[in-house]
LUMDREN-125034 format. One record per atom (N, C-alpha, C, O): y, z, x. Coordinates in steps of 0.001 Angstrom, whole numbers, plus 500000, padded with zeros to 6 digits. Example, Ala and Ser with C-alpha at 12.3 -4.5 7.8 and 13.67 -1.06 7.14 Angstrom:
// residues 2
494310507800513190495500507800512300496700507800513200496681508465514236497750507080512850498940507140513670500030507870512900501138508039513409
This chain:
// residues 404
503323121865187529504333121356188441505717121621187869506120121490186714506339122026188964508105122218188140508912121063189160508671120527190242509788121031188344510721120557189088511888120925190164512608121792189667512319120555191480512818121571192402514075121289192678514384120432193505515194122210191794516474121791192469516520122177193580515685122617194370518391121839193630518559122336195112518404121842196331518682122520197320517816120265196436516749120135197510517217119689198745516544119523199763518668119466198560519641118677199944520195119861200116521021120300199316519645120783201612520203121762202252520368121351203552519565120666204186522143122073204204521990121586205280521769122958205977522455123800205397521140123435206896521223124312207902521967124486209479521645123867210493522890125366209363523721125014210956523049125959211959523095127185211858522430125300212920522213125515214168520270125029214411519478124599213573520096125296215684518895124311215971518573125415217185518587125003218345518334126570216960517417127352217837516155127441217819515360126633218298515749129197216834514556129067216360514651129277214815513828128847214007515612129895214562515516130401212731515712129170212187514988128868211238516940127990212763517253127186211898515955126151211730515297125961210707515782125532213065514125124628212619513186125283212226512472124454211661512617126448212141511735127658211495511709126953210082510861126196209610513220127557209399513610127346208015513110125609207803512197125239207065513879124820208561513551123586207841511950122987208076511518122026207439511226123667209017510471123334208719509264123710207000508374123186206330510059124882207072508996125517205613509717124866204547508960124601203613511016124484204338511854123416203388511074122361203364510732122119202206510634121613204148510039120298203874508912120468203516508290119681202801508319121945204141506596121840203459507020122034202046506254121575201199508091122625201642507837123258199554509064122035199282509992122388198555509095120721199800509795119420199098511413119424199377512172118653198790511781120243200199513290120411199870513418119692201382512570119774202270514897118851201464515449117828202269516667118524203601517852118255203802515903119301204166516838119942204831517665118887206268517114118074207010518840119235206236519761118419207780520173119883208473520603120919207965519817119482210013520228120214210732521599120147211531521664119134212228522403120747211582523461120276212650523917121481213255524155122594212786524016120786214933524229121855215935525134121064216822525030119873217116526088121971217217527065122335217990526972121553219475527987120954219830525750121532220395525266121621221028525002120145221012524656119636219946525153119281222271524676117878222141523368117390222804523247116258223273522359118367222808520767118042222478520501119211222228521357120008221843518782119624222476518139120909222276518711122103223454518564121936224665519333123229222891518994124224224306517899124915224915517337125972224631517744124141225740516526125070226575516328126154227162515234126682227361517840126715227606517584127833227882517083129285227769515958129438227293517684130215228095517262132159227536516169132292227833515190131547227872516386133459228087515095134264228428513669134476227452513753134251226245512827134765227847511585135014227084511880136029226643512768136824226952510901136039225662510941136251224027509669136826223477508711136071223640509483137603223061508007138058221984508061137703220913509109137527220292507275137582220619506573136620219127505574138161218677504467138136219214505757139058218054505201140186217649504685139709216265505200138870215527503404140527216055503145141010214101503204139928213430502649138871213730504052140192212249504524138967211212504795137989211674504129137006211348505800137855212552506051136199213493504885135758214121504791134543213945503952136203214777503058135515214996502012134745213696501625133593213496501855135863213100501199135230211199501825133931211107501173132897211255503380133946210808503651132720210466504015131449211721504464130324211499503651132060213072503908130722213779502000130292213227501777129089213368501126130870212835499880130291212951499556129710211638498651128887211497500414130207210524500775129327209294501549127930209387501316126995208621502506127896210422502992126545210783501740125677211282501793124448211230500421126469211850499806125242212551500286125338214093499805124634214981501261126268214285502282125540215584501326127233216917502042127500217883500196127946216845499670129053217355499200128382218929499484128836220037498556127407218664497457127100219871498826126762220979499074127322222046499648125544220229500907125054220944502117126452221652502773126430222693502052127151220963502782128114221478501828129481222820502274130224223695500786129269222432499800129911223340500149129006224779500667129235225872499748128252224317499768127252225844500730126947226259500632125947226969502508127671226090503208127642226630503586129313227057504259129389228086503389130074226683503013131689226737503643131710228473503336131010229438504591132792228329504864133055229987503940133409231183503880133146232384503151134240230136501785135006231291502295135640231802501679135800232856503780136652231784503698137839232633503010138635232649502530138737231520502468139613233546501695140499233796501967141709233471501115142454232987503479142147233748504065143379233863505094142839234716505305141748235246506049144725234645507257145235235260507427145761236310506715146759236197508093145827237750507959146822238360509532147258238535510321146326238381510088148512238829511142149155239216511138149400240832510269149911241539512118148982241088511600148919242527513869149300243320514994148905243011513230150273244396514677150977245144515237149906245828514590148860245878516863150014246628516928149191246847516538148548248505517124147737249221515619149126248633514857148491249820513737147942249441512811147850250248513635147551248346512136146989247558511137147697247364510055147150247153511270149268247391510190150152247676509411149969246067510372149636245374508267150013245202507987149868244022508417151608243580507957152479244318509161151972242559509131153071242254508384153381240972508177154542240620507851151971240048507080152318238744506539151118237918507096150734236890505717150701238297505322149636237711504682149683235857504307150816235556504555148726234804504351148583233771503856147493233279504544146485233437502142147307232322501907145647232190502483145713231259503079146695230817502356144282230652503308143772229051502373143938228045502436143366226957501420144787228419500291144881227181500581146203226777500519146442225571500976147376227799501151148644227698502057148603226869501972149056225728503397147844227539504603148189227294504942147712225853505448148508225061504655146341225473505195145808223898504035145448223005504077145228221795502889145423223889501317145220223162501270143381223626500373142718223105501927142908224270502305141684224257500163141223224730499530141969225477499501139905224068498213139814224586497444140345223315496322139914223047498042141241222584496617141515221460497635140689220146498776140273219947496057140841219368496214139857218272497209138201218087497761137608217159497038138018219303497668136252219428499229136647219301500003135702219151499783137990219349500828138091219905501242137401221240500329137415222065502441136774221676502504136555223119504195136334223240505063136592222406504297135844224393506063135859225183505694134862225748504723134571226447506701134275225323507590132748225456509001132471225893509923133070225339509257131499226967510544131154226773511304130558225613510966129519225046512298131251225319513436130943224366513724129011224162513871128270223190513708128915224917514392127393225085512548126636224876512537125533224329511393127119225219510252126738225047509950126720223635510080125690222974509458128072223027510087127742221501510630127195220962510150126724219931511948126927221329512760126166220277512179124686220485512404123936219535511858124435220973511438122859221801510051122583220598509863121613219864509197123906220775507945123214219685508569123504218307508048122750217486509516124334217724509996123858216563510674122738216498510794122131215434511354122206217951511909121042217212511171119735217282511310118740216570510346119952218304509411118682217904508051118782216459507405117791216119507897120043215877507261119776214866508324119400213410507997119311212226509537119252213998510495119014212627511274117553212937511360116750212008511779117258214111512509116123214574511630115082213282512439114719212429510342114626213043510381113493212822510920113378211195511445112412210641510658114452210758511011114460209065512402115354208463512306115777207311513095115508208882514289116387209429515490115908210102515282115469211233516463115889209768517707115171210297518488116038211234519047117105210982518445115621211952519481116509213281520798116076213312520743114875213048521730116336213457523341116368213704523651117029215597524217118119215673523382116543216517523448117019217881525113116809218028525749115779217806525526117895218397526774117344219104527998117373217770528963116625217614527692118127217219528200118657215713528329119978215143527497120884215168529713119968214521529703121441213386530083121566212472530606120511212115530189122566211509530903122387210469532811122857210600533311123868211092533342121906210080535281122637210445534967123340208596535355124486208369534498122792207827534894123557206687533869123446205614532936122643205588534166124370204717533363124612203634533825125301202442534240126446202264533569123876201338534015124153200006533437124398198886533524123369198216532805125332198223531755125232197428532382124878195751533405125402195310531659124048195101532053123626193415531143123881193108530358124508193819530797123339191458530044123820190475528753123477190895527666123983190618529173122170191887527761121280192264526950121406193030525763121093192932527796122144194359527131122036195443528642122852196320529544123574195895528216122115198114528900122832198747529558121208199882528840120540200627530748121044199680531096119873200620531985120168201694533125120621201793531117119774202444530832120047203901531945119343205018531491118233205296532813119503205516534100118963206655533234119297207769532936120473207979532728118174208635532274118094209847533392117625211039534287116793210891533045118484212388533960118384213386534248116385213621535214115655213841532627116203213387532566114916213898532515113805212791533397113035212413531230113956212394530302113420211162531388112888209951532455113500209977531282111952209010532219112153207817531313113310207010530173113753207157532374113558206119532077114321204872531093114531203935530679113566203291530698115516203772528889115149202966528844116301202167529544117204202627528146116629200927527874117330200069526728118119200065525781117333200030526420118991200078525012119670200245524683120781198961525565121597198689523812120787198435523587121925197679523473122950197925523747123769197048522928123502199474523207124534199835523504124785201072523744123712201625523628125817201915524261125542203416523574126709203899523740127622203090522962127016204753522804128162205424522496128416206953521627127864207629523231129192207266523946129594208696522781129979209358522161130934208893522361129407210372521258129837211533522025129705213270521555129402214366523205130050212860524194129624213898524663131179215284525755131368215822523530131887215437524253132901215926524928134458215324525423134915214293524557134908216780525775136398216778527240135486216329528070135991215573527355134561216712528984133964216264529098133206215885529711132253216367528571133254214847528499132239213337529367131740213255530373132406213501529533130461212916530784130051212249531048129925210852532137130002210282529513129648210202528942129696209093529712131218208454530578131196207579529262132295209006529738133538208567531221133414208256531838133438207191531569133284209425533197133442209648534134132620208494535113133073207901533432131050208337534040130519207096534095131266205668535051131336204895532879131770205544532480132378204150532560133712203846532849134189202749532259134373204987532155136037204855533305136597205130533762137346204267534105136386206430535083136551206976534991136377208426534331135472208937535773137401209202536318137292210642534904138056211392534245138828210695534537137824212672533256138516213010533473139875213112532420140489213288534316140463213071535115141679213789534591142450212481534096143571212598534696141904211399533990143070210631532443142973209997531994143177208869531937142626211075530387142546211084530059143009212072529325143975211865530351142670213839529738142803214744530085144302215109531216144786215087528582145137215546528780146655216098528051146288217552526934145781217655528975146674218705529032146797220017527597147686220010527304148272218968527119147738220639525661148482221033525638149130222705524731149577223407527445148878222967528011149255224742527007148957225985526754149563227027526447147475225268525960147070226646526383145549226885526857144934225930526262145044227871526249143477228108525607143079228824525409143728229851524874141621228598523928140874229134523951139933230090524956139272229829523451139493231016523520137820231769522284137320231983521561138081232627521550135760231486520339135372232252520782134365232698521840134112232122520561133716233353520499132234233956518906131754234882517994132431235356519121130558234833517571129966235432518115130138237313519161129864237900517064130600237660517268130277239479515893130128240069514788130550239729516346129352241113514421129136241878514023130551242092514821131472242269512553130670242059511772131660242267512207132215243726511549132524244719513018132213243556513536133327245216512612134596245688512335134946246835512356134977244859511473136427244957510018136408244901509272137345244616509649134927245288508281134538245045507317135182244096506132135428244323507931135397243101507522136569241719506081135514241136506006134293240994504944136751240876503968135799240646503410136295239099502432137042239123503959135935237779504195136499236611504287137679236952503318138260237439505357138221236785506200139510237154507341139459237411507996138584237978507773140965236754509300140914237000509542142006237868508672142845238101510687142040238364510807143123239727512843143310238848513642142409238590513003145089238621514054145282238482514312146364238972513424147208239099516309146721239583516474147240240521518124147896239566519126147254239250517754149553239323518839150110238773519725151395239334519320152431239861521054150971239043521746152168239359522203153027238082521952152828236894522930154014238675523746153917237084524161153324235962525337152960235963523583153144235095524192152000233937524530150643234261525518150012233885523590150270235003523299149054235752522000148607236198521386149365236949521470147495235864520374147242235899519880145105236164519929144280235252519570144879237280519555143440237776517968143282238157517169144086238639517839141907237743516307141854238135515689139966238236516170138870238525514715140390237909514123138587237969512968138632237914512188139468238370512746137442237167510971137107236714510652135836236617511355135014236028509335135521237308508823133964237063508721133603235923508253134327235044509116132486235742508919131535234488508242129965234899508445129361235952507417129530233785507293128029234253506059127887235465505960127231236503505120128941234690503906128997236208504331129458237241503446129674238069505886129840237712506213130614239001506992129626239702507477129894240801507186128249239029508426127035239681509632127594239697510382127152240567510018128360239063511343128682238453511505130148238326510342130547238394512434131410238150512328132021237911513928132160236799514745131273236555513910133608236321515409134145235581515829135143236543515097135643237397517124135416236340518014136818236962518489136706235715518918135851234941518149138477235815519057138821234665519917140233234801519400141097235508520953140475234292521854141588234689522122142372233145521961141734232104522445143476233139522906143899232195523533145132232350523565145624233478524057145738231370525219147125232249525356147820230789524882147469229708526478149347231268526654149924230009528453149529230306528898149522231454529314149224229104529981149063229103531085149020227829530801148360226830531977149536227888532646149235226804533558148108225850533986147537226853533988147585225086534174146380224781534904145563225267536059145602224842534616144619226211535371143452227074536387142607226042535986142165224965537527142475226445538041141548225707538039140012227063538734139967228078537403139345226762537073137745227061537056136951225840537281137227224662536724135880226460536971134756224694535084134329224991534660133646225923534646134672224410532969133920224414532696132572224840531494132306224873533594131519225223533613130161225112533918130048226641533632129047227300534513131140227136534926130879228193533661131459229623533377132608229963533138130088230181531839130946230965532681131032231855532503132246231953533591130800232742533799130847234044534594132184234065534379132730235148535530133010233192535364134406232902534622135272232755534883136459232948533300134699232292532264135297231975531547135637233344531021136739233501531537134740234257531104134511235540531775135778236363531234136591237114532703135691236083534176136133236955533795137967236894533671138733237850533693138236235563533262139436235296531735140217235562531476141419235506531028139298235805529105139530235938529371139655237409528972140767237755529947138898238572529890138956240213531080140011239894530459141012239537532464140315239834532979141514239659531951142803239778531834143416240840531298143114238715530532143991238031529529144548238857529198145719239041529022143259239415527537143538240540527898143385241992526979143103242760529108143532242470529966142800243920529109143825244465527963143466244739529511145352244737528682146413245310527196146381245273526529146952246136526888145996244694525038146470244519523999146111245286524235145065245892522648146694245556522130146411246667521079145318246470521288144225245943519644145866247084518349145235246625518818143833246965519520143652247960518428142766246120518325141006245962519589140738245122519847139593244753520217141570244879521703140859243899522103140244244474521513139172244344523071140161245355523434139255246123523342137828246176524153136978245808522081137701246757521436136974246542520914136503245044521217135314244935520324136914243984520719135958242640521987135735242367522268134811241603522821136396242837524302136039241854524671134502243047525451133638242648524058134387244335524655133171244806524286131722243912525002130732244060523275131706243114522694130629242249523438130889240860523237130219239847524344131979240961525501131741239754525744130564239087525587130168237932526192130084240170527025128224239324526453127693239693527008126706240176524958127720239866523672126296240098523125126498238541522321125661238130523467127407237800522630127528236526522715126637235385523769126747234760521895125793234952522570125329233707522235125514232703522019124676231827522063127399232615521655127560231281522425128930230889522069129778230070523787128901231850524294130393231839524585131246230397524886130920229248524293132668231190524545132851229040524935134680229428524366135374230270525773134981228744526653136040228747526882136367227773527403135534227032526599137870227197527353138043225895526913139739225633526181140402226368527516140148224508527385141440224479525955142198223918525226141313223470525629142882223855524443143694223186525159143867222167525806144903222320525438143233220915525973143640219628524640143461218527523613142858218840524883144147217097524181144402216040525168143515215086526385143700215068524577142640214383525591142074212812525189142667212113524081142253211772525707144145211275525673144533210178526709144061208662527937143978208657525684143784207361526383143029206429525647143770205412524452143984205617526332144293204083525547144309203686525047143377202028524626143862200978525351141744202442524581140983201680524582139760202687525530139994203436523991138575203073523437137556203457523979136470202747524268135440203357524193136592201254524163135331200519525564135442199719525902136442199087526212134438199827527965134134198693527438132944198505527177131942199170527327133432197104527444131316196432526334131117196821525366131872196738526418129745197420525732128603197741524941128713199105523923128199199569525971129705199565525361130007200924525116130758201761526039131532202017523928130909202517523097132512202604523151132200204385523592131241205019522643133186204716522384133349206193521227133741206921520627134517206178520609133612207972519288133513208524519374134229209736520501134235210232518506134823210336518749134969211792519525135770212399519783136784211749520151135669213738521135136172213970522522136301213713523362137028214243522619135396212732523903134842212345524338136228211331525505136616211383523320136954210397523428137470209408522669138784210029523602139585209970521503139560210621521156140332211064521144140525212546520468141512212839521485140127213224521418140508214705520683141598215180521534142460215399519601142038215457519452143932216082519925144113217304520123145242217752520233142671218189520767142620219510519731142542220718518677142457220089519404142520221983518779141919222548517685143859222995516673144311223530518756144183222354517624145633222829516555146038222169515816146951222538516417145312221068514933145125219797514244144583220432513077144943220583514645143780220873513078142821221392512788141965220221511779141263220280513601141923219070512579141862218060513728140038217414513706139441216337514292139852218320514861138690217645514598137009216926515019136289216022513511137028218152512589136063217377511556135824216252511245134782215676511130137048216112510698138091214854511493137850213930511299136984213077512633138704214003513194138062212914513830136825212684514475136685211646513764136134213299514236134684213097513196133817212116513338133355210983511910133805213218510886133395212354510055133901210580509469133186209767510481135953210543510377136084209376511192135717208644510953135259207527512369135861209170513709135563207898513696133842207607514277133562206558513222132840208239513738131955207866511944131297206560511957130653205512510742131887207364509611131689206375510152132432204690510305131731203689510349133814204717510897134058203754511904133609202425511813133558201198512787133357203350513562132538202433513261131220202145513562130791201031512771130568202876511878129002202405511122129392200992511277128771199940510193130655201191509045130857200504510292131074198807510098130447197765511307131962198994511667132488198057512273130884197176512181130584195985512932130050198432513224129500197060512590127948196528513045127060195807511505128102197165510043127040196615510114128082195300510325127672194159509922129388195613509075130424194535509793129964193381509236129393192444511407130280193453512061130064192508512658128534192263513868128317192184511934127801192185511849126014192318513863125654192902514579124731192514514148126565193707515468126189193645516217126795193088517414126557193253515921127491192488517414128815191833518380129023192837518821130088192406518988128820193776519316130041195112519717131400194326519955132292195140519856131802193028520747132838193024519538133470192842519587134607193309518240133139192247517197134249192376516526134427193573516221135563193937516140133020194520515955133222195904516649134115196852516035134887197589517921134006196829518988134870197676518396136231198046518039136904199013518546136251196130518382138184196345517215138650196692517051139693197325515898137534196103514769138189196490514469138472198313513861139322198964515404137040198685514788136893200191515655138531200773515209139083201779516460138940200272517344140515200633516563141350200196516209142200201013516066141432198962514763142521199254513586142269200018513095143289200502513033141270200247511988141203200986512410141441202551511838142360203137512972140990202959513274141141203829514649142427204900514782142533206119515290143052203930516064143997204403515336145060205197515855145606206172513651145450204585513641146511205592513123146361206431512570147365206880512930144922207276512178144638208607513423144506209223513234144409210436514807144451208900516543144402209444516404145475210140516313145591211362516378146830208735516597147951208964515695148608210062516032149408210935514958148287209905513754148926210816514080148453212376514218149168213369514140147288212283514794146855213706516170146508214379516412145794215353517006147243213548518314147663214000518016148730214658518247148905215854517421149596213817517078151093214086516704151595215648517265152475216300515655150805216002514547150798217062515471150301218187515410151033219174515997149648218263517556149172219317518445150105219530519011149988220617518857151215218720519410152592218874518869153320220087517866154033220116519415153127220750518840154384221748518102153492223407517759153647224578518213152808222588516784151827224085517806151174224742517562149968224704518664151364225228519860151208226248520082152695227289520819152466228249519788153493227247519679154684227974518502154334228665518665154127229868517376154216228227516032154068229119516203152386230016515859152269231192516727151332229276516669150487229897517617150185231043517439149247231820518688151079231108519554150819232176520040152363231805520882152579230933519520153209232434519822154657232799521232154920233000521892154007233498521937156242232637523239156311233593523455156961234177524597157421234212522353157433235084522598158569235819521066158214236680520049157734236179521314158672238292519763158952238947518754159456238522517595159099238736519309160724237598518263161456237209517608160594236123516530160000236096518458160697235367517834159491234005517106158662234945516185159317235434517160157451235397516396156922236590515299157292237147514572156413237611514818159006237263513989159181238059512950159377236670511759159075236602513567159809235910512598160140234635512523159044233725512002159565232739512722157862233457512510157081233296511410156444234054510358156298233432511457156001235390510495155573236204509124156827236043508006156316235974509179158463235983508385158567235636507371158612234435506141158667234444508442158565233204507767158027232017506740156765232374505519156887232285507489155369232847506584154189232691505580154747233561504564154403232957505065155572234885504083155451235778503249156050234945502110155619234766503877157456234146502637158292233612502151157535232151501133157979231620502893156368231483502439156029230156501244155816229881500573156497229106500705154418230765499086154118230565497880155575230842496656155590230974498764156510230843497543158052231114497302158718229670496287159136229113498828158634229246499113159780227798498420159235226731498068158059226638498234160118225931497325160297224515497405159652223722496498159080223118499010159589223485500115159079222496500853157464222734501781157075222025500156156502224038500892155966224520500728153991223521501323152914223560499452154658222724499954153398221318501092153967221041502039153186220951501344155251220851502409154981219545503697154836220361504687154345219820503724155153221359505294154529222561504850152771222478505229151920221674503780152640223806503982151024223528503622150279222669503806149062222680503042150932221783503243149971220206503920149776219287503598149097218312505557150662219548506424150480218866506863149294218116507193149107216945506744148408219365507578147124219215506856146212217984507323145480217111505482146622218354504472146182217227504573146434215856504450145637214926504834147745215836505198148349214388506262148088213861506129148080212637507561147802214278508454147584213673508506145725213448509171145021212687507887145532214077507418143982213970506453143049212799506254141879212473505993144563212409504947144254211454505656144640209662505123144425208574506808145170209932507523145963208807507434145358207268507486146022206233507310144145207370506989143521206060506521142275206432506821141701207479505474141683205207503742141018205575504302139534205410505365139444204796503791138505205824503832137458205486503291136917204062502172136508203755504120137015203527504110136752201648503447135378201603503665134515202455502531135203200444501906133695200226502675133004199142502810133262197946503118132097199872503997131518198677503301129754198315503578128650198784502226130263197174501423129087196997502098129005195582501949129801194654502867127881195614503656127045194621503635125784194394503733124954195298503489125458193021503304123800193198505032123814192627505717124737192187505352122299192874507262122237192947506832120517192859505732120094193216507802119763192380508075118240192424509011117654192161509023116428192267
């Protein structure tokens, strides 16, 4: 048995990386507090794959059966003109492998919900909270909360986002991290208008691409929009700009737009933001390291974000049980272990903005015929199993340590 410094960490944010992390903190003895921004859980965003390694360790949490039985059950994709004609349909087994090996897709806001109820009872939440500052000494790191008084932590680490604040205090300004990937996103929740029965139905023009899929057994569905575009200057905080620019953007377009963008401001889970990548190349200053999107981003064109949320935050738990609390040997190890499942899925996000929102008809027509002819070709593991492979990039490490 060793003894485990280190053991009062606070973690900022309460998605999936940050309760991920605290939950593997409390299994190897360490006292993690959560505090988020946000004044309860967010439920929202779109579904999500749980690929490879992330699935390993949601079934190491114990948390597999629970996340099965919330599983979206889509079926597949269809591309469809704008008179609803189907021009190319795709299942989710072809396309991401989604269904084998206890892989599956989940809502975002569903996930986060069973991490936070397997952590709420032993785990301190801060709802409705952030950090204004951060000072690190010989001892630790003391902590200036927006709300909260003042508190000391031994270590701090950022599970806070593409727009960390965590980063921004410690690393610097986001501007020299975040790389534009020239696309932008919108989901919001709207009733199943399209009587979608697990399935999604999407409808593209040029570098434009709007659609919708059941969620929630088919009570509910998402619209989601996305475009090619170059860098918007808006302020992120501001949705009703955000709004302003998504109906702008889609005013012309045909098919069912229209119609989703009228459940615009019925949404209460609106969410807008760019297809960006956080490239860094270290995670950890001092006292305090980074998790998630806050520190790797690949952006929403990986697919692979919950992946890495869930590897990066098991990892670094594991590293610094391993090292009873060192952070300075944890840090680095959790950067080698983990850098080339970053790299790998930065990588794989390169390029998958042309196929996913075409910019041109033609692109369009060959695209739609790629997905019809895929389930025929020879080769079509190694297309729709991409997502798999880069998912699998590095193993779920056993980190059997005794600590006290």
């Amino acid at each position: 048995m060793r003894n485990l410094a280190n053991q009062n960490v606070l973690i900022s944010g309460a998605s999936i990386a940050g309760p991920a992390l605290a939950f593997w903190l409390r299994r190897y003895g360490f006292r993690p507090t959560i505090v988020e921004k946000a004044p309860a859980l967010r439920e929202g965003g779109q579904a999500i794959d749980v690929l490879g390694t992330a699935t390993e360790v949601i079934r190491r949490m114990g948390l597999l059966e629970r996340v099965h039985a919330l599983q979206t059950g889509k079926r597949g994709t269809s591309y469809v003109s704008a008179d609803g004609t189907v021009k190319a349909s795709i299942s989710s087994e072809v396309f991401n492998g989604v269904g084998a090996g206890g892989d599956t897709e989940i809502a975002r806001g569903d996930l986060a919900r069973v991490l936070y109820e397997a952590t709420r009872d032993d785990v301190e939440y801060l709802f409705g909270d952030s950090i204004a500052e951060l000072t690190e000494t010989a001892d630790g790191v003391h902590v200036t909360f927006e709300h909260s008084p003042a508190r000391t932590f031994d270590l701090v680490i950022g599970a806070d986002g593409v727009h960390s604040r965590t980063r921004a205090l410690v690393f610097g300004p986001e501007s020299d991290f975040v790389r534009h990937m020239g696309y932008y996103i919108s989901i919001f929740t709207i009733p199943n208008l399209l009587n979608l029965d697990h399935w999604e139905l999407d409808y593209n023009t040029p570098g434009k691409i709007a659609g919708s899929y059941s969620a929630r057994e088919n009570t509910e569905a998402k619209a989601i929009f996305a475009w090619a575009s170059e860098q918007l200057d808006y302020d992120f905080r501001d949705g009703d700009a955000q709004r302003r620019i998504l109906t702008d953007t889609f005013a012309e377009q045909g098919w069912e737009v229209p119609r989703l963008l009228t459940e615009l401001h019925n949404a209460p889970d609106f969410y807008f933001d760019a297809m960006a990548q956080i490239k860094m190349d270290t995670w950890s200053r001092g006292r305090v390291s980074l998790v998630g999107d806050a520190g790797y981003c690949a952006s929403p064109l990986s697919g692979q974000g919950a992946d890495l949320a869930l590897v990066g935050a098991y990892l670094l738990a594991g590293e610094l049980a391993a090292a009873a609390g060192d952070y300075r040997i944890a840090f680095a190890a959790y950067e080698r272990e983990m850098r080339p499942m970053v790299d790998a899925c930065q990588r794989f996000a390169e390029g998958v903005g042309q196929w996913y929102a075409p910019g041109s008809k033609t692109m369009i027509k060959v695209r739609n015929l790629n997905v019809r002819l895929l389930p025929y070709l020879p080769w079509r593991g190694l297309i729709g199993g991409a997502p798999q492979k880069v998912a699998r990039t590095v193993a779920a490490k056993d980190y059997t340590v005794a600590v006290s």
